[in-house]
OpenMM code with the backbone's topology and positions (N, CA, C; nanometers):
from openmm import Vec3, app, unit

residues = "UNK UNK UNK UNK UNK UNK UNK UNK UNK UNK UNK UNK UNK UNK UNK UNK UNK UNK UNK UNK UNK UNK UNK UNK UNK UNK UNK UNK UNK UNK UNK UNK UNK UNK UNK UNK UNK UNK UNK UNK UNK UNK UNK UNK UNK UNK UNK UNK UNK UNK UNK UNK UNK UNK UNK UNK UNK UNK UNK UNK UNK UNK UNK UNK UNK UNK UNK UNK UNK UNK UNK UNK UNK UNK UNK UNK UNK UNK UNK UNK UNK UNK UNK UNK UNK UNK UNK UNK UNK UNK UNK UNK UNK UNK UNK UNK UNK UNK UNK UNK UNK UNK UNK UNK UNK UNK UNK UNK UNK".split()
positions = [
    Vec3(-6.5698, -5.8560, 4.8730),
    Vec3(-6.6787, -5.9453, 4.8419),
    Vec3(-6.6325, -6.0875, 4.8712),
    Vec3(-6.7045, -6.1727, 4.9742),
    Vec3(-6.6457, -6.2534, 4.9746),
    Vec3(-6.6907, -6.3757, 4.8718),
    Vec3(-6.5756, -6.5037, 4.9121),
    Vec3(-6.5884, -6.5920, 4.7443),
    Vec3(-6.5677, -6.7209, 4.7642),
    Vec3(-6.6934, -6.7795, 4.7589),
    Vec3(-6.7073, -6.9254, 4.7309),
    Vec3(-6.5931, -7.0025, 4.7356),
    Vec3(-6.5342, -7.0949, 4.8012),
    Vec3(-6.4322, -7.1762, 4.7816),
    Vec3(-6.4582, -7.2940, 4.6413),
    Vec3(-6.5870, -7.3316, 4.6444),
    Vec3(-6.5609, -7.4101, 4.5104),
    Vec3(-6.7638, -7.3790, 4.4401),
    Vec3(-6.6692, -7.2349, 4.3202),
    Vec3(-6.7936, -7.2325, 4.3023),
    Vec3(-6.8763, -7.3073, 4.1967),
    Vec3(-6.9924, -7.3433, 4.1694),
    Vec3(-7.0507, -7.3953, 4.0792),
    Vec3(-7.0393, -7.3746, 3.9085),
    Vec3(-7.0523, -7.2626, 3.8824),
    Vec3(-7.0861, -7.1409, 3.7488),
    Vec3(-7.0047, -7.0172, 3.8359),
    Vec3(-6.9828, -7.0006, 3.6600),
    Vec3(-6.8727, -6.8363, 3.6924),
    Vec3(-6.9779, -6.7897, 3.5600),
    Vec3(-7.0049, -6.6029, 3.6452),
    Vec3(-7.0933, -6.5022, 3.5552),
    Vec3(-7.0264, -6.4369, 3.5435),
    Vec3(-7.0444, -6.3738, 3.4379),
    Vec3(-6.9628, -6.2318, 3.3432),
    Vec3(-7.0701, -6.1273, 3.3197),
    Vec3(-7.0815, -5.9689, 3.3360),
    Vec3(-7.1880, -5.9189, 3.3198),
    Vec3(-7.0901, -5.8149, 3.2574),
    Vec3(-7.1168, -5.7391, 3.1090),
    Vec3(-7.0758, -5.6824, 3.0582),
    Vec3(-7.1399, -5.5493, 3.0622),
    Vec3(-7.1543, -5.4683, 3.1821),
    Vec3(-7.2809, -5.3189, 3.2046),
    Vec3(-7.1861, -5.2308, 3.0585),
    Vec3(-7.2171, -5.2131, 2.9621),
    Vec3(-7.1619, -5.0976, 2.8969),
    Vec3(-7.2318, -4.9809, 2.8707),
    Vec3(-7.1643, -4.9218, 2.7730),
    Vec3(-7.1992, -4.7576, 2.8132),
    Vec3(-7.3221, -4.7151, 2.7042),
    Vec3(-7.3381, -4.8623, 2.5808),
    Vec3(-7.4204, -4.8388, 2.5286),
    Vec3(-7.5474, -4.9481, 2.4983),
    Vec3(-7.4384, -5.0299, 2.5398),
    Vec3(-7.5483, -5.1817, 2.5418),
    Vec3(-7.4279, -5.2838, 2.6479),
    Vec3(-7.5336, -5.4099, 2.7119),
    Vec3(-7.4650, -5.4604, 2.8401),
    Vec3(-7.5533, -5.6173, 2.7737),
    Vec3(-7.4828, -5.6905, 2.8374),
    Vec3(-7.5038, -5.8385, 2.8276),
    Vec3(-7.4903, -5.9144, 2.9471),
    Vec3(-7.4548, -6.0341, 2.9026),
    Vec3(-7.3854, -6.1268, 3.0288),
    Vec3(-7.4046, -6.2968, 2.9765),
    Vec3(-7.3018, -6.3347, 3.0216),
    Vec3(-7.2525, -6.4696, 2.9761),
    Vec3(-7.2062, -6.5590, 3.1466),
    Vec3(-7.1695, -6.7167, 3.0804),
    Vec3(-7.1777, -6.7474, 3.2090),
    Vec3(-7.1781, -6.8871, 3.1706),
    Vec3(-7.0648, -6.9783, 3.2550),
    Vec3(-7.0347, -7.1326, 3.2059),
    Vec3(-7.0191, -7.2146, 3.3317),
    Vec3(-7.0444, -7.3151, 3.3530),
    Vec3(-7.0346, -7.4105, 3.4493),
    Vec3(-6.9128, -7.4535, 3.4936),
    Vec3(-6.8472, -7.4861, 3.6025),
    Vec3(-6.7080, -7.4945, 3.6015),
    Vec3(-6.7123, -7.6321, 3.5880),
    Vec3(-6.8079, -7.7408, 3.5373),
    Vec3(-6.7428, -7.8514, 3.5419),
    Vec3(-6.7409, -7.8899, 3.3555),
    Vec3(-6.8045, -7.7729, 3.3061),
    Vec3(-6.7406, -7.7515, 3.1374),
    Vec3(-6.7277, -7.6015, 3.1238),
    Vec3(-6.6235, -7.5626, 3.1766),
    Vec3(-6.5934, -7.3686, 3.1410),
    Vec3(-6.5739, -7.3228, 2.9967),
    Vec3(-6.5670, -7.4308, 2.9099),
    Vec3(-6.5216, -7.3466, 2.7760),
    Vec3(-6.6571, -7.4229, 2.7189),
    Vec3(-6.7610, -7.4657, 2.7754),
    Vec3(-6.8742, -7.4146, 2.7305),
    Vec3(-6.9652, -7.2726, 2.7735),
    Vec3(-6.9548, -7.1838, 2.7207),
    Vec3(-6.9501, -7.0500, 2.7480),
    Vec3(-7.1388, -7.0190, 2.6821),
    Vec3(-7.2297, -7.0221, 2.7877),
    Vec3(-7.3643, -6.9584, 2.7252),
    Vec3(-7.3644, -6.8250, 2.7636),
    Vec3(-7.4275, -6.7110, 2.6392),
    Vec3(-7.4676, -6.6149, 2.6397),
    Vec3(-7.5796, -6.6138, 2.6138),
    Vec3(-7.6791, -6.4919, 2.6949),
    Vec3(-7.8309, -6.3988, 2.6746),
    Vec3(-7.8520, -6.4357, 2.5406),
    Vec3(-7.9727, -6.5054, 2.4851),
    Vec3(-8.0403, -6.4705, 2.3895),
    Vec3(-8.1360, -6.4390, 2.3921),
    Vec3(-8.1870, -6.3840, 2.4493),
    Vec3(-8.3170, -6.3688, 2.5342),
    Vec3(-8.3788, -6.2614, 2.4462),
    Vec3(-8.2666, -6.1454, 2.4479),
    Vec3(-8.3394, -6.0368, 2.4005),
    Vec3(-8.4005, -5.9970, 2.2982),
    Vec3(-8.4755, -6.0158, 2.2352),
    Vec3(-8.5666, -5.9965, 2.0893),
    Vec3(-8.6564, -5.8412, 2.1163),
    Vec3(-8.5668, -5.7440, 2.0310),
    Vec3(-8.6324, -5.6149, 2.0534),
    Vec3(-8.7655, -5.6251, 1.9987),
    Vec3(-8.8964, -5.5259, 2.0321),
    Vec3(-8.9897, -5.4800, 1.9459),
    Vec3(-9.0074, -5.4008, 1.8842),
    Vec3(-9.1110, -5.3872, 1.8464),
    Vec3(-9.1541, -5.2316, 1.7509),
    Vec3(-9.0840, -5.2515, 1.6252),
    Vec3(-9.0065, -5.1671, 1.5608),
    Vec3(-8.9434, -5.1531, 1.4496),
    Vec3(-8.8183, -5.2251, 1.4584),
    Vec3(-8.7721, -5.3071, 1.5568),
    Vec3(-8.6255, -5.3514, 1.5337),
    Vec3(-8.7028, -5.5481, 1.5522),
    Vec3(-8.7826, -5.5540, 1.5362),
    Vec3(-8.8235, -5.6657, 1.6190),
    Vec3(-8.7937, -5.8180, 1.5446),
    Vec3(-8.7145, -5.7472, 1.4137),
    Vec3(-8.6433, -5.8887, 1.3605),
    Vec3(-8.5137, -5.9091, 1.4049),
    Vec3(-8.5071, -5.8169, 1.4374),
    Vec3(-8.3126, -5.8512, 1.5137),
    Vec3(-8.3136, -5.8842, 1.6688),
    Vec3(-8.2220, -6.0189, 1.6225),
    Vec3(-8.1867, -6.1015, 1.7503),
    Vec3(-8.0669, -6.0549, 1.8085),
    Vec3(-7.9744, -6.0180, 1.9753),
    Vec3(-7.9001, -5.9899, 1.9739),
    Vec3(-7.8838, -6.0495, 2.1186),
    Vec3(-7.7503, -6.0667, 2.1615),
    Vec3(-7.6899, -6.1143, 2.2921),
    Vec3(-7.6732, -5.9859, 2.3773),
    Vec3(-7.7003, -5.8190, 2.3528),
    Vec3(-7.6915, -5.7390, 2.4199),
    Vec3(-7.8346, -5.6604, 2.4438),
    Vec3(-7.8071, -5.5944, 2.5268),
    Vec3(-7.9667, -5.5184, 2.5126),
    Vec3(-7.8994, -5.3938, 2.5618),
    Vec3(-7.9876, -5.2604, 2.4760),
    Vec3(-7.9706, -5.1352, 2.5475),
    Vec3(-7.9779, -5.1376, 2.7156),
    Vec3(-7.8166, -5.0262, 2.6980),
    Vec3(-7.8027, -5.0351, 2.8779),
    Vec3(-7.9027, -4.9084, 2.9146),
    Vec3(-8.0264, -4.9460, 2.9161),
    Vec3(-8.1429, -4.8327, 2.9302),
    Vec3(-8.2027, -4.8528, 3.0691),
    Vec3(-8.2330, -4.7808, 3.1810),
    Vec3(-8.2836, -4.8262, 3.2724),
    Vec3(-8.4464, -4.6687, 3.2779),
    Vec3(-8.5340, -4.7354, 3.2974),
    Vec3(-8.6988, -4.7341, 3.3302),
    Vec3(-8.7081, -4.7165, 3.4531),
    Vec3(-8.7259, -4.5720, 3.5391),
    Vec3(-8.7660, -4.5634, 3.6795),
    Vec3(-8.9129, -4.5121, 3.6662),
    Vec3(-9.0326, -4.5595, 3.7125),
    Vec3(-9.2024, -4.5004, 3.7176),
    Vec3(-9.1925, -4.3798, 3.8267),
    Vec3(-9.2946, -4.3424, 3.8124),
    Vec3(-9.3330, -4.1982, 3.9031),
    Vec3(-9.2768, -4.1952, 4.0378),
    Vec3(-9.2955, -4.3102, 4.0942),
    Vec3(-9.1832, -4.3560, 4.2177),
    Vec3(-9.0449, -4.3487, 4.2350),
    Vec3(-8.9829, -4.3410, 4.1385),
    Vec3(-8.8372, -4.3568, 4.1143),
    Vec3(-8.7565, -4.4642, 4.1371),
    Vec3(-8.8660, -4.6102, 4.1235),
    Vec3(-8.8206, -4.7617, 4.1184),
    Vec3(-8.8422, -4.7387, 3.9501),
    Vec3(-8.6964, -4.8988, 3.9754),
    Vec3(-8.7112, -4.9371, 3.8533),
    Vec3(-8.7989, -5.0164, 3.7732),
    Vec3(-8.8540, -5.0079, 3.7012),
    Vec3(-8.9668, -5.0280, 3.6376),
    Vec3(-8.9257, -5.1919, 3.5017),
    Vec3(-8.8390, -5.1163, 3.4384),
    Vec3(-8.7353, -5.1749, 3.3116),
    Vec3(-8.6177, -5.1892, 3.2823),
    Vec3(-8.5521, -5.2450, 3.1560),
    Vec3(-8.4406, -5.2333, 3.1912),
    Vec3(-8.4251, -5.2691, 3.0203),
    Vec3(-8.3568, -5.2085, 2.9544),
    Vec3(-8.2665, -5.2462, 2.8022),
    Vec3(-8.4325, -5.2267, 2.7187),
    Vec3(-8.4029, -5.3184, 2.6061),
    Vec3(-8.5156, -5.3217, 2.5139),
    Vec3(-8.6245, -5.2736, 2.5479),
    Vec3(-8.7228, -5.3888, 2.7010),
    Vec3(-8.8086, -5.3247, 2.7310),
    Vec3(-8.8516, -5.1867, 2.7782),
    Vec3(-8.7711, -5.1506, 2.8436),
    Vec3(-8.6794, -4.9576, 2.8977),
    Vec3(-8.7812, -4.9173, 2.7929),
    Vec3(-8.7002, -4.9052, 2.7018),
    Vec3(-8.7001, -4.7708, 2.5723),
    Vec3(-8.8660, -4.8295, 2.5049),
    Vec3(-8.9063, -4.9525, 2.4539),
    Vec3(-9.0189, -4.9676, 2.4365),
    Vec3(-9.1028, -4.9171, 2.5277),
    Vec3(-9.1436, -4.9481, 2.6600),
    Vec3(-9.2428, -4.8822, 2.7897),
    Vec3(-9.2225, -4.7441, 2.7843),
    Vec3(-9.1462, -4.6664, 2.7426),
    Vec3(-9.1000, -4.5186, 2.7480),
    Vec3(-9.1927, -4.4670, 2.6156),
    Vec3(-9.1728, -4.5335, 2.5207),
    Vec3(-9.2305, -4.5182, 2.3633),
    Vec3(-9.3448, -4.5213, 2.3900),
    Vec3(-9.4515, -4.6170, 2.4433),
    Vec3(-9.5632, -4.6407, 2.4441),
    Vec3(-9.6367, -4.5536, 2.5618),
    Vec3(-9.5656, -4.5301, 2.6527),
    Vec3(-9.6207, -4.4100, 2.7773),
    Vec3(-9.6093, -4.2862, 2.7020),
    Vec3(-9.5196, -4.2200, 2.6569),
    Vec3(-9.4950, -4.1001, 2.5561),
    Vec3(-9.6281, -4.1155, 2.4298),
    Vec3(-9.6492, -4.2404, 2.3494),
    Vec3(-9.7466, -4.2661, 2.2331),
    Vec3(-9.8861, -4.1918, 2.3340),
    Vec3(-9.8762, -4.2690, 2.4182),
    Vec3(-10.0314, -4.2718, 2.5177),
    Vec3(-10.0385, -4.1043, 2.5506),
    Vec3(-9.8998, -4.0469, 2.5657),
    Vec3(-9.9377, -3.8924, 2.6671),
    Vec3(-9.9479, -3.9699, 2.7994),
    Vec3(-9.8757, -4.0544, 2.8127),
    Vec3(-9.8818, -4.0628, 2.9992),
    Vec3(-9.7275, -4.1079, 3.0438),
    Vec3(-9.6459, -4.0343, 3.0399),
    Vec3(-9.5500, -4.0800, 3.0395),
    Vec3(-9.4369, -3.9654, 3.1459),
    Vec3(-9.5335, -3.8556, 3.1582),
    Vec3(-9.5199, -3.7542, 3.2644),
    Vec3(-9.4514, -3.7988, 3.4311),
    Vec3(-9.3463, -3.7836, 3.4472),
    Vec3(-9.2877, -3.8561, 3.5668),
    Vec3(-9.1991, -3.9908, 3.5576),
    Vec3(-9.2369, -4.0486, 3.4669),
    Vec3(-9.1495, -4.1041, 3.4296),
    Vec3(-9.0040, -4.1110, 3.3629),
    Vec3(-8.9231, -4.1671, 3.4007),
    Vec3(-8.7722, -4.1322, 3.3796),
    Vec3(-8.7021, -4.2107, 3.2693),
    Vec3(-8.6827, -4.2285, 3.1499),
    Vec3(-8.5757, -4.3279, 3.0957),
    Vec3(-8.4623, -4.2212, 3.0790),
    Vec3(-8.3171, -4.3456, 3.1101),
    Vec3(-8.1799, -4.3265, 3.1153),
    Vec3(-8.1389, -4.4296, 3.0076),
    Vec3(-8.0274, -4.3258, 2.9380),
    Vec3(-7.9738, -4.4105, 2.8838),
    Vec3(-7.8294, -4.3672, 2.8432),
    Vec3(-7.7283, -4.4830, 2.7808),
    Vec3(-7.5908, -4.3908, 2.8147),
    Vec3(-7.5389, -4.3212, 2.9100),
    Vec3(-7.5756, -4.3954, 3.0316),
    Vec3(-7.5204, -4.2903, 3.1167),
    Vec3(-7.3910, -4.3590, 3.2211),
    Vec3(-7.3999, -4.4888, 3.1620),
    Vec3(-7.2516, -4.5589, 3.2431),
    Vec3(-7.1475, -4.4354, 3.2788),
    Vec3(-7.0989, -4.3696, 3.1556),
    Vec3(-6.9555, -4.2890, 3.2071),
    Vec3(-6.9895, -4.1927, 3.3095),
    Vec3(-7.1324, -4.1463, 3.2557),
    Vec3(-7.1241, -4.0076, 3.4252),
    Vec3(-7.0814, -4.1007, 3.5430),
    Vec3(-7.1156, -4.2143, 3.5972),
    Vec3(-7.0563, -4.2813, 3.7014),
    Vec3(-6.9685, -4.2480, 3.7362),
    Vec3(-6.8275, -4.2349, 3.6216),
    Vec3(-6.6943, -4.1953, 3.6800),
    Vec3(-6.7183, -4.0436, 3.6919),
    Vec3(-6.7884, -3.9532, 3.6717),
    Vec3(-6.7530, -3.7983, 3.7156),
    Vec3(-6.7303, -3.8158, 3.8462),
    Vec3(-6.7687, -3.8827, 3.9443),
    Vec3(-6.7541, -3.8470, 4.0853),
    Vec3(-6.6820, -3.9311, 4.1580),
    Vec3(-6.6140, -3.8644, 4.1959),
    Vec3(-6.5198, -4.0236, 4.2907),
    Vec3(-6.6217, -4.0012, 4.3949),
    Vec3(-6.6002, -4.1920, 4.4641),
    Vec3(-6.6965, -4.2523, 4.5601),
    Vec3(-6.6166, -4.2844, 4.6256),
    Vec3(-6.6054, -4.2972, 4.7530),
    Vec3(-6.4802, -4.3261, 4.8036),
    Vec3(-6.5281, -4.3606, 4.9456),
    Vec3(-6.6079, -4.5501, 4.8753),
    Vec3(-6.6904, -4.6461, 4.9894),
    Vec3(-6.6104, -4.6803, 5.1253),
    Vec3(-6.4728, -4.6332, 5.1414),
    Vec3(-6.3812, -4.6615, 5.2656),
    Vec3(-6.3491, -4.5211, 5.3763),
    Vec3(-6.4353, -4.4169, 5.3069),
    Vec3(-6.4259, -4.3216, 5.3758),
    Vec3(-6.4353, -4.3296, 5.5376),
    Vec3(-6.3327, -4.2846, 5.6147),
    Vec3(-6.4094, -4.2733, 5.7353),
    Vec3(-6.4356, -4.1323, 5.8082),
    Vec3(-6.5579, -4.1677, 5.8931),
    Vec3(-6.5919, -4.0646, 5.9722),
    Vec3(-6.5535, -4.0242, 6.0756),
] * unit.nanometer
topology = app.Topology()
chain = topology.addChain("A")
for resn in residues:
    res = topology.addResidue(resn, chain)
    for name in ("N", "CA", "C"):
        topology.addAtom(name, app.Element.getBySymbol(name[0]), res)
């Protein structure tokens, strides 16, 4: 990957296996460090504020992604509430299957 000789902001993206974030500071103040607050779940959790969001990903009948964390699992809830939710895919927890398979992007043919 190549890399900026003098970059602006340095990002941190934390994908985990049960919840993922991301943080991220300016290099001309780095140990001012902002994190996601963005995420404000709904439904029944919708008083808790948090810097992570479920690592949930939302693919529609198409098999694009649709969602992603909080919203994921809410749009899944409310298609399932409705009965229309048939074809639709939510994932979740599924970071570690990643490693079942080695990938091995230098292969040659």
């Amino acid at each position: 990957m190549p890399r900026c000789k003098n970059p602006l902001v340095v990002i941190a993206f934390d994908f985990g296996t049960t919840y993922s974030g991301y943080a991220f500071s300016y290099m001309t103040d780095p140990y001012d460090v902002q994190m996601n607050q963005n995420w404000i779940p709904m439904g029944s959790y919708s008083q808790l504020v948090t810097y992570k969001t479920p690592t949930s990903v939302l693919l529609d009948r198409d098999g694009q992604c649709h969602e992603f964390g909080y919203k994921a699992e809410d749009k899944f809830a409310q298609l399932a509430e409705d009965d229309e939710h048939t074809g639709w895919r939510l994932f979740r927890r599924f970071k570690m299957i990643l490693h079942n398979d080695k990938v091995d992007i230098f292969k040659r043919r």
